[in-house]
C-alpha positions, 0 to 999 in steps of 0.5 A: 481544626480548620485544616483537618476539615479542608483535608478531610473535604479533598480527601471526599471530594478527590473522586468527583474533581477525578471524574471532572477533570478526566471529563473536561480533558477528554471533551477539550481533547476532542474538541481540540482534535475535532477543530483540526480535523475540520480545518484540515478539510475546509482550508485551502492551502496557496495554489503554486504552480510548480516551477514556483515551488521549485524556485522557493525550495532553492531560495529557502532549502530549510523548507525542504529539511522540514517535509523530508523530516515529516516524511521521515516520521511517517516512514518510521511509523509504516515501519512500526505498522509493518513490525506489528503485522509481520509479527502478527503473521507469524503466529498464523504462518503454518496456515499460510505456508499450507494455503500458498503450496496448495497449488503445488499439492501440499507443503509436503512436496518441498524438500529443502537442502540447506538448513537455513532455507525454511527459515527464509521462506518463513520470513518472505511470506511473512513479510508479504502477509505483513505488507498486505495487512499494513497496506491500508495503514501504509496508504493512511501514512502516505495520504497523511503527508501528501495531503496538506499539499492538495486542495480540499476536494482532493483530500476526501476524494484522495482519502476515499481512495484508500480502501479502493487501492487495498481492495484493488492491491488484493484483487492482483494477488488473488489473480496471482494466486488463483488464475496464473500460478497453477499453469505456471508451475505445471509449466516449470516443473515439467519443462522440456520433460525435466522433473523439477523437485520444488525448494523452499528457498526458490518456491516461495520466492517465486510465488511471493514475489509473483504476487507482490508485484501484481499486486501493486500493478493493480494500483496502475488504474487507480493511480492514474484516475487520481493523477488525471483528477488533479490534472497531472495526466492526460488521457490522450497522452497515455493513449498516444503512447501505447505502443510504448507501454507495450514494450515496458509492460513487456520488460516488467512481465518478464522481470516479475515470472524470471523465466524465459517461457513466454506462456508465463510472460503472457499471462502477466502481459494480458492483466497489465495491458487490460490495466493499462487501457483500463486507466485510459478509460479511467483518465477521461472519466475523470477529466470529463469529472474534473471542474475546470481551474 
């Protein structure tokens, strides 16, 4: 009888000791996460010069196969981040394929030869589209493994980067898309007064790829503000170095355009010299704002 009563009792009370337990779990969960979170950005990590780093890393190689590993990881999860987005913006391609050939005059100007070569231009700007909506994620993975290695002013001035870098990543593919690709392709297509039938397979490539890279030479200023933050550049040296820059910035306009005129060379040249003085004006604000070690 007695264990008819203590079966009868748990059969009762099951839901209530549910309900207490979900909420014990989920308390001590979040106070488990919290604590983490608080000491993530209180506690300083040992400041080691670089040299002594290097030096440890040699006497004690394991330490290395450790950081490789958990950069490992976050690279798998940028992929899985990339795999979803991608996915995502394959359900939403004929839009996009229509936005990016309005420039052009409508999708319906391409003729494709080969057979395969839609399915090429679908998968590259699907995967321009997917990088751009895993972009603040892809960020987030990165700061994740960088982090444990910056002081605690570092992290949250890093991590509030993030949304700045995403905004500036938009920024180059918007100048892209709206300020250089109309003259470029009223260049191209009616160079020498050769009328050029557009492909697929050679448009799309052209157009994502123009927009890839002046999207991440957009990064350049922000990049180079943090780095002189923490100390790692200098204004005066980017400064000095000008001319340098120059000729670099040159070679990567005409790698990015892949043709020879230099009217489109010139409108990725202006943008990436504007930048480049931008972050030197950026590099002593942030020295200016740097405490001194």
């Amino acid at each position: 009888m007695k264990k008819l009563l203590l079966k009868i009792w748990k059969i009762i009370t099951a839901p209530f000791r549910f309900v207490f337990w979900f909420f014990r779990t989920l308390i001590t969960n979040i106070y488990r996460i919290s604590k983490k979170i608080y000491l993530f950005f209180t506690v300083e990590e040992e400041d080691t010069s670089l040299p002594d780093a290097f030096a440890k890393t040699v006497q004690n190689p394991v330490g290395l196969l450790y950081h490789l590993n958990e950069l490992r990881k976050h690279l798998f999860r940028c992929l899985i981040y990339m795999v979803i987005t991608t996915a995502l913006s394959f359900i939403f391609i004929s839009p996009i394929l229509d936005f990016l050939t309005v420039p052009l005059g409508g999708i319906e100007v391409l003729q494709a030869v080969d057979v395969t070569e839609p399915v090429g231009a679908v998968m590259r700007v699907a995967l321009l589209s997917g990088f751009a909506l895993a972009f603040p994620l892809i960020a987030l993975e990165l700061w994740f493994f960088a982090a444990p290695g910056l002081k605690r002013g570092e992290r949250i001035f890093s991590l509030f980067a993030i949304p700045v870098a995403f905004t500036f990543f938009l920024g180059g593919m918007a100048f892209a898309y709206y300020i250089m690709l109309k003259p470029a392709l009223q260049i191209l297509l009616r160079f020498a007064n050769i009328q050029a039938i557009p492909r697929p397979n050679s448009y799309f490539p052209f157009v994502t790829s123009l927009m890839f890279w002046l999207g991440m030479f957009f990064e350049y200023p922000l990049i180079i503000f943090i780095l002189a933050r923490i100390g790692m550049v200098k204004a005066k040296s980017l400064l000095d170095q000008w001319r340098i820059a120059i000729v670099i910035i040159a070679v990567l306009a005409a790698a990015i355009t892949t043709t020879v005129d230099p009217i489109n060379m010139s409108l990725v040249m202006l943008p990436m010299i504007v930048l480049y003085f931008l972050s030197i004006l950026l590099a002593f604000i942030a020295e200016r704002r740097r405490p001194a070690e």
